[in-house]
py3Dmol code that shows the C-alpha trace and the ligand (Angstrom):
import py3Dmol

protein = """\
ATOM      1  CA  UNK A   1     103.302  73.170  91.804  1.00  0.00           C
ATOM      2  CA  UNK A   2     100.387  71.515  94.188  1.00  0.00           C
ATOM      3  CA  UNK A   3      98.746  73.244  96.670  1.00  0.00           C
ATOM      4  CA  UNK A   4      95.940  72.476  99.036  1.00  0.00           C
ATOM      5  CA  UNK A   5      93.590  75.234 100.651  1.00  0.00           C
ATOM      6  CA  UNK A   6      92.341  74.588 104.109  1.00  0.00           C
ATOM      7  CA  UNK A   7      90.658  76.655 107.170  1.00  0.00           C
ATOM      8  CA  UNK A   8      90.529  76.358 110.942  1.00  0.00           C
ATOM      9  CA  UNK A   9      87.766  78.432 112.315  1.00  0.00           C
ATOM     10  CA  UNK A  10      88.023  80.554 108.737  1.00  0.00           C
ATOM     11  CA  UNK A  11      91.744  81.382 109.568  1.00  0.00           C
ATOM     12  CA  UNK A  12      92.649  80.120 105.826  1.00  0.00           C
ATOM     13  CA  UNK A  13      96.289  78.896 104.610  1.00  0.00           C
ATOM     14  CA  UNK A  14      97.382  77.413 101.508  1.00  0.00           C
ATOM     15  CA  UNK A  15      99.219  74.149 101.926  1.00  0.00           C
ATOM     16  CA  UNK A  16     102.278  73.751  99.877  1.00  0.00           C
ATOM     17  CA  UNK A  17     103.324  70.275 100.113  1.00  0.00           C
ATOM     18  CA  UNK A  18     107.448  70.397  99.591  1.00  0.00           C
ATOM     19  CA  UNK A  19     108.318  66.966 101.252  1.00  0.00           C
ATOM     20  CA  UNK A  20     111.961  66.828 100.031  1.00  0.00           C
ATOM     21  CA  UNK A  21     113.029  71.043 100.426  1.00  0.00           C
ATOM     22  CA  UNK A  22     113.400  72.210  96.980  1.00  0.00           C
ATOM     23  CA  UNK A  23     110.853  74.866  96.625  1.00  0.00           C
ATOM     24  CA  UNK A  24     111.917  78.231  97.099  1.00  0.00           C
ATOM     25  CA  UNK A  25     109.341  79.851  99.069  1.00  0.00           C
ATOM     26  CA  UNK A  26     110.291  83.574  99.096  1.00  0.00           C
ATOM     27  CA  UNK A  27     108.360  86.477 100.819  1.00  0.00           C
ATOM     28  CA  UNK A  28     107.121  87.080  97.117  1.00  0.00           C
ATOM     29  CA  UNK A  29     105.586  84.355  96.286  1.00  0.00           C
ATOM     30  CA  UNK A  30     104.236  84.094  99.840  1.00  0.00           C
ATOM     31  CA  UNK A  31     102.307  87.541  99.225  1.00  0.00           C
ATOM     32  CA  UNK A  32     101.475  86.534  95.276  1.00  0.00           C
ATOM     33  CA  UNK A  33     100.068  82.841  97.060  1.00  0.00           C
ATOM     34  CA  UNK A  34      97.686  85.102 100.178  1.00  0.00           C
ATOM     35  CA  UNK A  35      96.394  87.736  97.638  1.00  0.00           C
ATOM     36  CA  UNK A  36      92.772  87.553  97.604  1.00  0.00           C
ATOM     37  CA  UNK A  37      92.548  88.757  94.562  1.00  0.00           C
ATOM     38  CA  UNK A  38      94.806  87.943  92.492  1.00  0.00           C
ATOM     39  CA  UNK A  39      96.261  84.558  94.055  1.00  0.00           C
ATOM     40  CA  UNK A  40      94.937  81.791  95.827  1.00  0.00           C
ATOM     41  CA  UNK A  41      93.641  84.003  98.878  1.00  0.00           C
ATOM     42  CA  UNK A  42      94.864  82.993 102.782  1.00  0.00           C
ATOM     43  CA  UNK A  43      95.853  84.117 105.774  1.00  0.00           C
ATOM     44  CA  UNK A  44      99.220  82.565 105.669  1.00  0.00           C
ATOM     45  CA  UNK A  45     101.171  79.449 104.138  1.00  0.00           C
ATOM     46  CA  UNK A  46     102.260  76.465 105.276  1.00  0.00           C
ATOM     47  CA  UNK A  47     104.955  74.597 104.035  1.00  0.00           C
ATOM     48  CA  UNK A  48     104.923  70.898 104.489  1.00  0.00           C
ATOM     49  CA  UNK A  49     108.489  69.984 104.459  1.00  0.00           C
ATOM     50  CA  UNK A  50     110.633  66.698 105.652  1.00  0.00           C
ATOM     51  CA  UNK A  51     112.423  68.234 109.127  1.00  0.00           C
ATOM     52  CA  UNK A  52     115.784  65.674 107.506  1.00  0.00           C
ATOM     53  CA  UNK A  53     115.329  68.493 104.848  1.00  0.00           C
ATOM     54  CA  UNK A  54     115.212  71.309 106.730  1.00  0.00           C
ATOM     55  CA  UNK A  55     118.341  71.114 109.014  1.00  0.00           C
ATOM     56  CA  UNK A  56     118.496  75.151 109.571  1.00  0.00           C
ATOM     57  CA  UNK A  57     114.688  75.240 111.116  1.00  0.00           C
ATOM     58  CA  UNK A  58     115.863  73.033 113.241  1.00  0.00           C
ATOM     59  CA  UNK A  59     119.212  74.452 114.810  1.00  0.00           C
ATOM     60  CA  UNK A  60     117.718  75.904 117.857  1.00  0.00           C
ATOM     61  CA  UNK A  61     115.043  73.530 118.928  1.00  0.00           C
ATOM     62  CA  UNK A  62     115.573  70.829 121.417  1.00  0.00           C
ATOM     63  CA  UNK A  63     114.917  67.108 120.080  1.00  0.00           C
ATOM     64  CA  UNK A  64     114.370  68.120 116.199  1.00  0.00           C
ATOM     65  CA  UNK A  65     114.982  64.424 115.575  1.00  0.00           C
ATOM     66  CA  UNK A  66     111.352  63.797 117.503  1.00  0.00           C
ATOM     67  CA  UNK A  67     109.749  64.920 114.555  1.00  0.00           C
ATOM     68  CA  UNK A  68     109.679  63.971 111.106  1.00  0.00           C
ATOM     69  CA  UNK A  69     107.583  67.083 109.411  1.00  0.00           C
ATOM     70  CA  UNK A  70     108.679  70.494 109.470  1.00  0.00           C
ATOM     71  CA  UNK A  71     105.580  73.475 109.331  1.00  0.00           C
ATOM     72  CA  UNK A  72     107.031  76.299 107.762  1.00  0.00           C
ATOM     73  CA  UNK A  73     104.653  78.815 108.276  1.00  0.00           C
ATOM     74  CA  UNK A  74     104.687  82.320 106.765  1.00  0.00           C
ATOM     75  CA  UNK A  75     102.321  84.908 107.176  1.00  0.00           C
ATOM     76  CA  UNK A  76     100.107  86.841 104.330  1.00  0.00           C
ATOM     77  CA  UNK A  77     102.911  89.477 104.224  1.00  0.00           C
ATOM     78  CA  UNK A  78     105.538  86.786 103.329  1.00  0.00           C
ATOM     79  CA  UNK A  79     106.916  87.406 107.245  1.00  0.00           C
ATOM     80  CA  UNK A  80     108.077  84.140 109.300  1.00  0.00           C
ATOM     81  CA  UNK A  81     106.029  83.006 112.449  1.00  0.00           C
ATOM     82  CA  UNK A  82     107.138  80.872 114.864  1.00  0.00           C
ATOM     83  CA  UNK A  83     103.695  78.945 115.712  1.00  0.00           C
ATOM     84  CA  UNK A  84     100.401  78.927 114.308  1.00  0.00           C
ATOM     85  CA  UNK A  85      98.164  76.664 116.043  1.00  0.00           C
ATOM     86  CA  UNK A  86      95.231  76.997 113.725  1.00  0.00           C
ATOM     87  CA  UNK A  87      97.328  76.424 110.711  1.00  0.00           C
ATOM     88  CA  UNK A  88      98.831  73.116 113.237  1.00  0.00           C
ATOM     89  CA  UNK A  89      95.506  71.676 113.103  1.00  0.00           C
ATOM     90  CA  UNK A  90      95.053  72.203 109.160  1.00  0.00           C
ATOM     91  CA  UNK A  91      98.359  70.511 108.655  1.00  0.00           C
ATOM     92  CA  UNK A  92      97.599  67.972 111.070  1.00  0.00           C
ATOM     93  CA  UNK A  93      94.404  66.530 108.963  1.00  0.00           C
ATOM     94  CA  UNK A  94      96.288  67.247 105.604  1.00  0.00           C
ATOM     95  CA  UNK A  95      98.896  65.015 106.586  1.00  0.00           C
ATOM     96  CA  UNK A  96      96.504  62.227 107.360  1.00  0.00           C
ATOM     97  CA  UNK A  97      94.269  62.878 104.810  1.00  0.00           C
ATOM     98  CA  UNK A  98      97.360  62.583 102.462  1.00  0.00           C
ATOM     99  CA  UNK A  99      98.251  59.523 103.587  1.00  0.00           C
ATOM    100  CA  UNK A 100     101.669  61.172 104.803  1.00  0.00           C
ATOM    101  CA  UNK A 101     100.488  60.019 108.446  1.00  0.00           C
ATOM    102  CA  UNK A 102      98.466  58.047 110.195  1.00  0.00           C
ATOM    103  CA  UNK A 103      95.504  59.270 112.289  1.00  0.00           C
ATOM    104  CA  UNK A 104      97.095  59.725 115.765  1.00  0.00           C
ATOM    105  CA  UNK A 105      99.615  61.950 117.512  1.00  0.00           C
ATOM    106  CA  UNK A 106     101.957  63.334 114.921  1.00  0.00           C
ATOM    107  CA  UNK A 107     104.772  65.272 116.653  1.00  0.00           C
ATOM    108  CA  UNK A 108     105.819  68.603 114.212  1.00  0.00           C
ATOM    109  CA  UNK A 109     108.519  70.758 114.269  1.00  0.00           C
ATOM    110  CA  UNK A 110     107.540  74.189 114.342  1.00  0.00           C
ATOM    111  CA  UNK A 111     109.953  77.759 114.729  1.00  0.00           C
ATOM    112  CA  UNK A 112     108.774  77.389 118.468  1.00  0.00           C
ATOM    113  CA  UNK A 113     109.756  73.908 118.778  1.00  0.00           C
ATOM    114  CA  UNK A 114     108.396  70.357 118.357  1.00  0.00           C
ATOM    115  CA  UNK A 115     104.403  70.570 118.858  1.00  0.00           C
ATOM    116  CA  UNK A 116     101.789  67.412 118.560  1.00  0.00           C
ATOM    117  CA  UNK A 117      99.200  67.478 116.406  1.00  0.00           C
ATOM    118  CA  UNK A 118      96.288  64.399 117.790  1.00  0.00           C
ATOM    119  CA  UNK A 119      94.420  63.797 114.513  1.00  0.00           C
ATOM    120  CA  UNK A 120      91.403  60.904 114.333  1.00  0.00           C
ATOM    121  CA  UNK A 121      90.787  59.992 111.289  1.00  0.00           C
ATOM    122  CA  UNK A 122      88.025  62.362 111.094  1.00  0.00           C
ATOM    123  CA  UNK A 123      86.488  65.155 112.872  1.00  0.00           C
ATOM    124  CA  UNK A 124      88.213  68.137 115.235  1.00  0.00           C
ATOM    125  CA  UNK A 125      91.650  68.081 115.822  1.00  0.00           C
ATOM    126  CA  UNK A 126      93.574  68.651 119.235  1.00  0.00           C
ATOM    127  CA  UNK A 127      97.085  70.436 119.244  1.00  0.00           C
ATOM    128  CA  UNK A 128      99.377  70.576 122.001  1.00  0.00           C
ATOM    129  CA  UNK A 129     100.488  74.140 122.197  1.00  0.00           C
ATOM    130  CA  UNK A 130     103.575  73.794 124.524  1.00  0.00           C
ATOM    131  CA  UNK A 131     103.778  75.735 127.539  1.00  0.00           C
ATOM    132  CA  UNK A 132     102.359  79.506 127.975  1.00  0.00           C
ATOM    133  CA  UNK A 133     104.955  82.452 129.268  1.00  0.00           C
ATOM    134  CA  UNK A 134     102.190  84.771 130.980  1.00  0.00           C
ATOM    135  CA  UNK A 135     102.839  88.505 131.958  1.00  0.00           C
ATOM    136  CA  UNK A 136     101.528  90.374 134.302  1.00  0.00           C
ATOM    137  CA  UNK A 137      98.078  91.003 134.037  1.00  0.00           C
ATOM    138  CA  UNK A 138      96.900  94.495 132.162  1.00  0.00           C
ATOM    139  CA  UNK A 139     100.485  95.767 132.625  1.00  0.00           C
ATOM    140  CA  UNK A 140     100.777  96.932 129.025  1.00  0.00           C
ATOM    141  CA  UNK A 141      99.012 100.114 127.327  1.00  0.00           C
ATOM    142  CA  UNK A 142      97.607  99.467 123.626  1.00  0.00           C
ATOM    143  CA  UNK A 143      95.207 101.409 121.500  1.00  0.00           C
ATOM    144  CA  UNK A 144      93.115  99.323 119.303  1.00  0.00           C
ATOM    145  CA  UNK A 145      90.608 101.368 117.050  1.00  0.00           C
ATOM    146  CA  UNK A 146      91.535 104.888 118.896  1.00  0.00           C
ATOM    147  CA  UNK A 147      90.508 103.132 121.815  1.00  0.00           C
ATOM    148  CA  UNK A 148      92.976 103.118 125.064  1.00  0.00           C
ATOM    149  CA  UNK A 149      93.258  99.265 126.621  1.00  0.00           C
ATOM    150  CA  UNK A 150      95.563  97.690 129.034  1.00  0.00           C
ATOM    151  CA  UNK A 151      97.301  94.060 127.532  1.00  0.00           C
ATOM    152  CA  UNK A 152      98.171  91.061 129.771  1.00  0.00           C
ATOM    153  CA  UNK A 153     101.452  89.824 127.306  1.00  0.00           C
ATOM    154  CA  UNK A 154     101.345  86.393 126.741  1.00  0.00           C
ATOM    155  CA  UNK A 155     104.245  84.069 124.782  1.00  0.00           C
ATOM    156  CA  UNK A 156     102.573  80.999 122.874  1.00  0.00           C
ATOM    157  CA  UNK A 157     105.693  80.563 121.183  1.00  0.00           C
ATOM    158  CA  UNK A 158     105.003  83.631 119.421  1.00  0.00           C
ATOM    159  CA  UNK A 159     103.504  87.267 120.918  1.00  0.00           C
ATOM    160  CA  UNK A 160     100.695  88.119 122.057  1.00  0.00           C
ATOM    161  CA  UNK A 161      99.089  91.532 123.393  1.00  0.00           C
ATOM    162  CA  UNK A 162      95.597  90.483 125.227  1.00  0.00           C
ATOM    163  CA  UNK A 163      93.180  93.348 125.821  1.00  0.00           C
ATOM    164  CA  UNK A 164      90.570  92.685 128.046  1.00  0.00           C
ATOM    165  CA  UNK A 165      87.716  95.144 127.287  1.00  0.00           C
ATOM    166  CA  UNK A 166      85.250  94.618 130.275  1.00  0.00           C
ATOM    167  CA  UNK A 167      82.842  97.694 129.440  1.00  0.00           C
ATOM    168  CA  UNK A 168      82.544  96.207 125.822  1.00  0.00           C
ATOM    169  CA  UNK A 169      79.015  94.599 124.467  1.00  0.00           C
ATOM    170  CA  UNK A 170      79.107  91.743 122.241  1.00  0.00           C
ATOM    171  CA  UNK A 171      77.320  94.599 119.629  1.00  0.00           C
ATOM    172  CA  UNK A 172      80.324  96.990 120.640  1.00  0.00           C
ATOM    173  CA  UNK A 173      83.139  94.273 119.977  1.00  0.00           C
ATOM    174  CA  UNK A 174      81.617  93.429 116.735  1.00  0.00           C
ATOM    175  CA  UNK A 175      81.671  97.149 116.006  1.00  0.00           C
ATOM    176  CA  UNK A 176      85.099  97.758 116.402  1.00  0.00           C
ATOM    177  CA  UNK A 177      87.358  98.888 113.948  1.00  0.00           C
ATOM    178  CA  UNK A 178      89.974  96.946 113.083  1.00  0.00           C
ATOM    179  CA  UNK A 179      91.095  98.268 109.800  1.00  0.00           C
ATOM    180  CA  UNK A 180      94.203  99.336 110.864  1.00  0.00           C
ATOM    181  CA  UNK A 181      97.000  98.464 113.241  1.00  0.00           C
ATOM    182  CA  UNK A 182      96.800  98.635 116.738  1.00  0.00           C
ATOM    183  CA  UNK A 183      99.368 100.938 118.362  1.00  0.00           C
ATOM    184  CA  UNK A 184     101.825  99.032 120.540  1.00  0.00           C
ATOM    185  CA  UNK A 185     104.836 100.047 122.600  1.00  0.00           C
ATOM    186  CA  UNK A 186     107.542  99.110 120.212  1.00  0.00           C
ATOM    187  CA  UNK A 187     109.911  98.372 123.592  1.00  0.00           C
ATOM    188  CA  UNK A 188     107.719  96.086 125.118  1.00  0.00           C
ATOM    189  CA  UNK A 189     107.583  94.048 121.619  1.00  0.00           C
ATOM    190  CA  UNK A 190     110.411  94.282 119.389  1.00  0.00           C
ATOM    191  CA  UNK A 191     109.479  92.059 117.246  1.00  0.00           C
ATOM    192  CA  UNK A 192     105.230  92.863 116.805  1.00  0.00           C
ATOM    193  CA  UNK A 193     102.977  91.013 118.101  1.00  0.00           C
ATOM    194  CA  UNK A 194      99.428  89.861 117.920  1.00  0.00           C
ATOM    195  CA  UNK A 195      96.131  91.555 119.616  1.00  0.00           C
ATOM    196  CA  UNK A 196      93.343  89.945 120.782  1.00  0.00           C
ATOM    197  CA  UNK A 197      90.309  92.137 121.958  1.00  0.00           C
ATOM    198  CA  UNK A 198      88.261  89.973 124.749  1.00  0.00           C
ATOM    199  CA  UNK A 199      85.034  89.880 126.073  1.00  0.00           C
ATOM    200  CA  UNK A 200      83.417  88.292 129.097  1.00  0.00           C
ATOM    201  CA  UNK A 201      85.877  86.092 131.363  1.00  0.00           C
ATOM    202  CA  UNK A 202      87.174  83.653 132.987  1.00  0.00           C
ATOM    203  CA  UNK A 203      84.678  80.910 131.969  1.00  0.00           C
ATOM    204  CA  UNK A 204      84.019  81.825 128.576  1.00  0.00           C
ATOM    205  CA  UNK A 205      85.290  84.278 126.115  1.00  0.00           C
ATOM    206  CA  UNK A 206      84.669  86.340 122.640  1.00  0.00           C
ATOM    207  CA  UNK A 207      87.415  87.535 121.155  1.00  0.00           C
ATOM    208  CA  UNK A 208      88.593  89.252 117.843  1.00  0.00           C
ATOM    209  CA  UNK A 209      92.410  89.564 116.973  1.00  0.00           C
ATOM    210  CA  UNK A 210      94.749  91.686 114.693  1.00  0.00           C
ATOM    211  CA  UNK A 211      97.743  89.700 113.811  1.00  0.00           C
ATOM    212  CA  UNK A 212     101.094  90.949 113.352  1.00  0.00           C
ATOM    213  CA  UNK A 213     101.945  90.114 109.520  1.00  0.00           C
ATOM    214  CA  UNK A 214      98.240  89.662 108.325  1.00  0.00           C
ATOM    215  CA  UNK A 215      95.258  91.888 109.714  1.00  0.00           C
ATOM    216  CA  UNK A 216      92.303  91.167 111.308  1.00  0.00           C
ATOM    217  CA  UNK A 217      91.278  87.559 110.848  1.00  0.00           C
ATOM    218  CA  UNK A 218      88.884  85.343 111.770  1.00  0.00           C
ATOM    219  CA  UNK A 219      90.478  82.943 114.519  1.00  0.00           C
ATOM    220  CA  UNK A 220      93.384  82.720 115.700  1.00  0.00           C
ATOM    221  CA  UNK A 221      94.697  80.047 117.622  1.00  0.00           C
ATOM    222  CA  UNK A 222      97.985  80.640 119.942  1.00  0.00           C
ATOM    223  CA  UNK A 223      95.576  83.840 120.051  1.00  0.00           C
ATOM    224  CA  UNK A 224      92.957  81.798 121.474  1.00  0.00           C
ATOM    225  CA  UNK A 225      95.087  79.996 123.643  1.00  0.00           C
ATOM    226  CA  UNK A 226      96.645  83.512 124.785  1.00  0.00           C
ATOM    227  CA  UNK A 227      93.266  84.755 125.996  1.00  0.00           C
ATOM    228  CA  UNK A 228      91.992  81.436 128.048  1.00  0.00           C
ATOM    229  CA  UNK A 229      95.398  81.599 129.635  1.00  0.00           C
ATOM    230  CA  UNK A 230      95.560  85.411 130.199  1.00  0.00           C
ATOM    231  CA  UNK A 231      92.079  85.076 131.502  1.00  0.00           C
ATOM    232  CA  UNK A 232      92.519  82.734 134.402  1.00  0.00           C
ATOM    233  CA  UNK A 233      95.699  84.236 135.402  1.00  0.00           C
ATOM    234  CA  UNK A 234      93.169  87.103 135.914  1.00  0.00           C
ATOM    235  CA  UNK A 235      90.685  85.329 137.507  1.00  0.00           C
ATOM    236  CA  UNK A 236      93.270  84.150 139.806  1.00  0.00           C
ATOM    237  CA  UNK A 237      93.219  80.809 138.397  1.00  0.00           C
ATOM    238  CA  UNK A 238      95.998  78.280 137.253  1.00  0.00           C
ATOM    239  CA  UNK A 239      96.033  75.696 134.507  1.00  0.00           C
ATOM    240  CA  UNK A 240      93.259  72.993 135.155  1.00  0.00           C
ATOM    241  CA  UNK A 241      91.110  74.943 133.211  1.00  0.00           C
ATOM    242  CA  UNK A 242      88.886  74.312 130.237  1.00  0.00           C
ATOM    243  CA  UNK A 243      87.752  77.519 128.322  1.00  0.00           C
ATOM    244  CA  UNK A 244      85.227  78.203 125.194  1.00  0.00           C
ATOM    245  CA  UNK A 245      86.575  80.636 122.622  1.00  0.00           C
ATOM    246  CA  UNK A 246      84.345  82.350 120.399  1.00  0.00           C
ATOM    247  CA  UNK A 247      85.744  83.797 117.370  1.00  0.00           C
ATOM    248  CA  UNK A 248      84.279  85.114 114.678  1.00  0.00           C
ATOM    249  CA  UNK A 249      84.623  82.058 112.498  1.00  0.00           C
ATOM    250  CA  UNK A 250      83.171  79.358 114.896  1.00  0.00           C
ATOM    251  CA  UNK A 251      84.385  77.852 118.173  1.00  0.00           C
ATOM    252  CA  UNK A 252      87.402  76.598 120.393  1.00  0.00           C
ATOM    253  CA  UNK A 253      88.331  75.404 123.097  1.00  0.00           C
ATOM    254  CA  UNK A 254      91.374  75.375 124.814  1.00  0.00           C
ATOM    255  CA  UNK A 255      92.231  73.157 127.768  1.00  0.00           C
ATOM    256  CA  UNK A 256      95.225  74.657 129.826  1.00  0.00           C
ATOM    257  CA  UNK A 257      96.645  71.115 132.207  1.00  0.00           C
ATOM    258  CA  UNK A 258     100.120  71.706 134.027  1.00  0.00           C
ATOM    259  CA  UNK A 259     102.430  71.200 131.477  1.00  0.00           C
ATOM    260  CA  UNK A 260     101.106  73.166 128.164  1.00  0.00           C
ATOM    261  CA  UNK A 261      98.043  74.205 126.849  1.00  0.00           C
ATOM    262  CA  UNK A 262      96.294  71.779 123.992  1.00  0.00           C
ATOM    263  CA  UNK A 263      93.715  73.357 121.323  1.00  0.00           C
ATOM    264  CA  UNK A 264      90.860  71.635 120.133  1.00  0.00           C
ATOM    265  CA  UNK A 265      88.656  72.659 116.845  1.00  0.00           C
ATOM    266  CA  UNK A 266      87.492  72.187 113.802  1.00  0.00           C
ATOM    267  CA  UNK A 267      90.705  71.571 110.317  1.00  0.00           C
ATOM    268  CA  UNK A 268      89.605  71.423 107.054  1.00  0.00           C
ATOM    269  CA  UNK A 269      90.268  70.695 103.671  1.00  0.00           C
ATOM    270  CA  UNK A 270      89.112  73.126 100.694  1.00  0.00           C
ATOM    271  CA  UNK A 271      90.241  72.051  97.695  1.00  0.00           C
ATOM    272  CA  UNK A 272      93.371  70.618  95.571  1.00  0.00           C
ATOM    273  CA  UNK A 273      94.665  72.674  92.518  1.00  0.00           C
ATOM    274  CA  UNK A 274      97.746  73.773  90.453  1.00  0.00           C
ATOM    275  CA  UNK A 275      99.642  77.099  90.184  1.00  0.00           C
ATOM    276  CA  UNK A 276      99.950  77.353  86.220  1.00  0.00           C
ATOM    277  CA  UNK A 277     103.999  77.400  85.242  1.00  0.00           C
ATOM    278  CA  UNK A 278     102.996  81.784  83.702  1.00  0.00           C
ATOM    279  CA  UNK A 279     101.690  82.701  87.443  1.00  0.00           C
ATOM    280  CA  UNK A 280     104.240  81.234  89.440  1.00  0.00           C
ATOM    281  CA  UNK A 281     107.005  82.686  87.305  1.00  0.00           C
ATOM    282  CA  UNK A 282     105.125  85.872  87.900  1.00  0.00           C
ATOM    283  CA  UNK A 283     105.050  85.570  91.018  1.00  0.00           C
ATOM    284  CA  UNK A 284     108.366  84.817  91.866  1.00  0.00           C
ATOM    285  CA  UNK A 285     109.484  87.779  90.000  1.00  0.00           C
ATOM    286  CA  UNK A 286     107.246  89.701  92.124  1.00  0.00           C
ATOM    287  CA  UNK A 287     105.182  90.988  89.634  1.00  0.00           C
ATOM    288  CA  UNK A 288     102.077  90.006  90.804  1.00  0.00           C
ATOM    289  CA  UNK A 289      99.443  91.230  91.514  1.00  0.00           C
ATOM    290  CA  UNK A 290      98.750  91.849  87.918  1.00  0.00           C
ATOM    291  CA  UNK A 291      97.271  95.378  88.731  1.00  0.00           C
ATOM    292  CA  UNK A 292     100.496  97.033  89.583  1.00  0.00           C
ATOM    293  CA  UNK A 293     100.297 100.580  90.110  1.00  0.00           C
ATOM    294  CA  UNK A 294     101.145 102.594  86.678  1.00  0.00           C
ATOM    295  CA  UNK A 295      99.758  99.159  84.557  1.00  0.00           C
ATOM    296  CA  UNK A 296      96.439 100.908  83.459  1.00  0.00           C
TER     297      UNK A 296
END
"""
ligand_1 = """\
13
LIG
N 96.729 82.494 112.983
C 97.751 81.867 113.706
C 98.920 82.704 114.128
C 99.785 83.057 112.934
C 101.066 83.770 113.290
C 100.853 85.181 113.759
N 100.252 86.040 112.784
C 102.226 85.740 114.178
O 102.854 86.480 113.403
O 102.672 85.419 115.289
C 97.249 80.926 114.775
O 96.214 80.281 114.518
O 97.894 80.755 115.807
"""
view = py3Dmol.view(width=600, height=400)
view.addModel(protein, "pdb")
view.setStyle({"model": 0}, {"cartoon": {"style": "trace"}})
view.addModel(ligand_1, "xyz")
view.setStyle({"model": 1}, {"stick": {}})
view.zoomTo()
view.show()
């Protein structure tokens, strides 16, 4: 089995190119594929799959037949997402640089619906993120790192918890905590959700983010595109706004117009390689990590 690792902003997948459907790509071998130590080592995985394969993904999206690839994306913990926009850019370029597609707009069929991924043939890639679903601002309490913040909720296709944390130094952000999971109101999001932790506002923003199914990582991009749009809502702004995202692995920007929000950074390729036949059976049996508890 082929895979390809890749990054966007250090928010790291492995791509699993599956054009025709027939890989089996349980939770297992999802977790066995992210482990860091033992596996590959990601954030999440992408499937690349033919949507004509993949009728089910489909089912409750509007105009599947727009798009030809399907981007099954799991998170590290083998859970289902229904957008990552980081991981959109990453399959974006592999596509191209694959010669699956040529460099241009390549419309994708994500678990939040069909999304466009604008890939030259090199450099940073720009992904049309669909249209935000913005809450009211700081109506929400979380507690990230024992500390108490209010969250503007923000839908990017998938949730998001934004905590503004005005009294916050660059030095303090950096310092937080975020070993653990943040403490959410289980009403408010049924299903988890991401948390972003943001700095300075409306014009430009820092931010780090704990997402649901993986931890703290390094970018995150419907994250990214949460925070611009949670912070001009704010700011009493609408879209028409272009906003600088710092994360901690690099720089985006996102660029909210009147009909969706695009996301514009940096996608690439790692390296190429092969699971061995032993590993992936392994895996798929759930037995690794190797290092199982009681093994030594
Ligand atoms: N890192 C991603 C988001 C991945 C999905 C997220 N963890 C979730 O469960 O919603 C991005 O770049 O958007």
């Amino acid at each position: 089995m082929r895979f390809v690792k890749g990054h966007g902003t250090g928010n790291d997948f492995v791509i699993v190119p599956d054009p025709d459907g027939d890989l089996d790509l349980t939770p297992e071998l999802v977790r066995a594929l992210c482990d860091r130590r033992t596996g590959v080592g990601a954030d999440g995985v992408l499937r690349m799959v033919l949507a004509a394969a993949e009728p089910r993904a489909a089912e409750p999206l509007a105009r599947p037949g727009a798009a030809r690839w399907f981007m099954d994306y799991r998170n590290a913990d083998g859970s289902l997402a229904e957008m990552c926009g980081n991981g959109l850019r990453v399959f974006g370029r592999y596509l191209v640089d694959a010669g699956y597609e040529r460099p241009g707009l390549i419309p994708v069929l994500t678990r939040a619906g069909v999304r466009g991924a604008d890939v030259p043939a090199e450099g940073e890639v720009t992904v049309e993120m669909g249209p935000p679903s913005v809450g009211s601002p700081d109506a929400v309490a979380v507690t990230v790192a024992g500390r108490a913040f209010r969250a503007t909720q923000v839908s990017m296709g998938n949730p998001h918890a934004v905590c503004f944390a005005d009294g916050l130094s660059p030095a303090d952000l950096a310092a937080l905590d975020l070993t653990r999971p943040p403490d959410v109101p289980s009403d408010v999001f049924p299903d988890g959700v991401n948390v972003e932790i943001v700095i300075g506002a409306p014009d430009a923003v820092a931010m780090r983010v704990y997402e649901r199914g993986v931890g703290e990582t390094l970018s995150c991009g419907t994250g990214a595109c949460a925070v611009a749009v949670a912070s001009a809502t704010r700011a009493g702004r609408g879209p028409g706004v272009a906003v600088p995202v710092a994360v901690p692995g690099g720089l985006l920007t996102v660029l909210w117009d009147d009909d969706q929000v695009r996301l514009r950074g940096p996608a690439v390729l790692v390296s190429d390689g092969l699971l061995r036949p032993d590993w992936l059976a392994a895996a798929r049996r759930g037995s690794e990590p190797a290092l199982a508890a009681g093994s030594f």
